[in-house]
Residue, then its C-alpha position, 0 to 999 in steps of 0.5 A: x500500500x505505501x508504494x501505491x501512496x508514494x507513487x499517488x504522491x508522486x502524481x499529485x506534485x507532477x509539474x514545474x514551477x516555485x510552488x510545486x517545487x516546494x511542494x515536493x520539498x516539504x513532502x520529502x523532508x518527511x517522507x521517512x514516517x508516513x505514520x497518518x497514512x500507516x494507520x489509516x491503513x490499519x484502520x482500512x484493513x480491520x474494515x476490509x476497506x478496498x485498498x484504492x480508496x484507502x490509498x486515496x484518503x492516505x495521500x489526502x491526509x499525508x497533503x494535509x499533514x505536509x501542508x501543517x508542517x509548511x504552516x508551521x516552519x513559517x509560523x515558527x520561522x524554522x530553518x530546518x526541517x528533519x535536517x533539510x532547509x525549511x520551505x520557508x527558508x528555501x523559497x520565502x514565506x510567501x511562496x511557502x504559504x501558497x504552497x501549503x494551500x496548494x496542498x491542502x486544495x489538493x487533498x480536498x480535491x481527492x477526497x471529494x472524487x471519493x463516492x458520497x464525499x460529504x461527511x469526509x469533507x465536513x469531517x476534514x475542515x472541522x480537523x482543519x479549524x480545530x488544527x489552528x485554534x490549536x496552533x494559535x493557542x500554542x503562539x498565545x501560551x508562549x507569553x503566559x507564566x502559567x499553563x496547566x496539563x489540560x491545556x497543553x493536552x489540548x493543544x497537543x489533541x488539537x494540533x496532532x490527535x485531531x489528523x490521527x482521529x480524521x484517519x480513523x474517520x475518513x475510514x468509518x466514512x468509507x466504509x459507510x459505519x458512522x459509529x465506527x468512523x466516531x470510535x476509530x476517531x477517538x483512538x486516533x486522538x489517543x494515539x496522536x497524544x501519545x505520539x506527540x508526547x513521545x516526540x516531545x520528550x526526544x525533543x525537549x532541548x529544542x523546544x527549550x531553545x525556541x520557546x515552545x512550551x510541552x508537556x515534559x518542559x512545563x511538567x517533567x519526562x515522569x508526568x509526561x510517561x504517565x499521560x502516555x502509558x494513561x493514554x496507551x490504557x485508555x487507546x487499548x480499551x477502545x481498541x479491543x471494541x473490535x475484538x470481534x472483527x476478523x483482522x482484529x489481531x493484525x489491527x492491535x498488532x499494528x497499532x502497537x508497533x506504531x506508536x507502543 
């Protein structure tokens, strides 16, 4: 499936010029992961979803996810980006913020091809509003004394669950069950906690040298593991309500090797 991704990648950045040349730069510098798309595709196979229309979702999230991470460098002014000049460093804030909307038109362009779009693509700007408010209260953070755990997790849930739980909506959309698309939805916002949390703890000196405020700065690597393994709990309770499903064992197999 992920060769079936990077090639639908590959296809959506076919094209010359400034935009789509940092386009292609964003998406390479995070290639490596690719673990939005690596769940939804678990979430894909536990409900015998047919593997082209996953692929198309993966690559909507994977755009917007890319398109996140464009937005975020020139929020941040960040230099670099897994080891590679930032896009905004590169080409400049304006074609860096064109490009990000590229991506995101794009993803939205593929996920309305997709049969009865309609709730996949209300379900998807929701993720989009929530992702901002998230970002913006995160800039607002940097200037107060004070901050509690609820709120950085609600920052955290905002700006990285809310992808993971639109994979797990997207999927329950495709296959035509809203129930199911609501509690795959509540795994993916555990599961991107724990992510979150897990990358915040490996890089906590950067976030100290710019400023940002996360959980393991505000509140210690212990704190932080014990909201992890909390999540990790309560992520596996809701996991194990498909145990009846007949590729459930593959399903929390995968899950833990993502993000356990």
């Amino acid at each position: 499936m992920l060769d079936n991704l990077n090639t639908m990648l590959s296809d959506q950045l076919n094209g010359s010029g400034l935009l789509i040349e940092a386009e292609r730069h964003i998406i390479k510098s995070d290639e490596a992961k690719l673990i939005r798309p690596k769940f939804l595709f678990a979430c894909g196979k536990l409900l015998n979803v047919p593997e082209n229309k996953l692929t198309k979702l993966a690559c909507a999230v994977e755009l917007i996810h890319s398109a996140s991470l464009l937005h975020d460098d020139i929020v941040d002014q960040a230099k670099t980006r897994r080891l590679l000049q930032s896009v905004n460093s590169k080409f400049g804030d304006s074609i860096a913020v064109l490009a990000g909307d590229q991506l995101l038109a794009r993803a939205l362009l593929i996920i309305s091809d997709i049969e009865n779009p309609q709730k996949s693509i209300k379900a998807t700007a929701k993720a989009l509003l929530v992702m901002s408010d998230a970002v913006s209260l995160e800039i607002y953070n940097k200037d107060q004394e004070l901050i509690n755990l609820e709120q950085l997790l609600s920052i955290i849930d905002g700006k990285t669950g809310e992808l993971f739980s639109l994979c797990g909506k997207l999927v329950g959309f495709a296959a035509d069950n809203d129930t199911v698309a609501e509690r795959l939805g509540n795994i993916g916002i555990l599961l991107g906690r724990i992510f979150q949390m897990k990358d915040d703890i490996k890089d906590i000196n950067e976030d100290k040298y710019s400023g940002i405020k996360t959980l393991p700065i505000e509140f210690g690597t212990k704190i932080t593991e014990k909201e992890i393994d909390k999540s990790y709990y309560n992520a596996h309770k809701l996991i194990k309500s498909f145990s009846n499903y007949e590729n459930f064992s593959e399903f929390s197999r995968t899950i833990d090797d993502l993000f356990m």
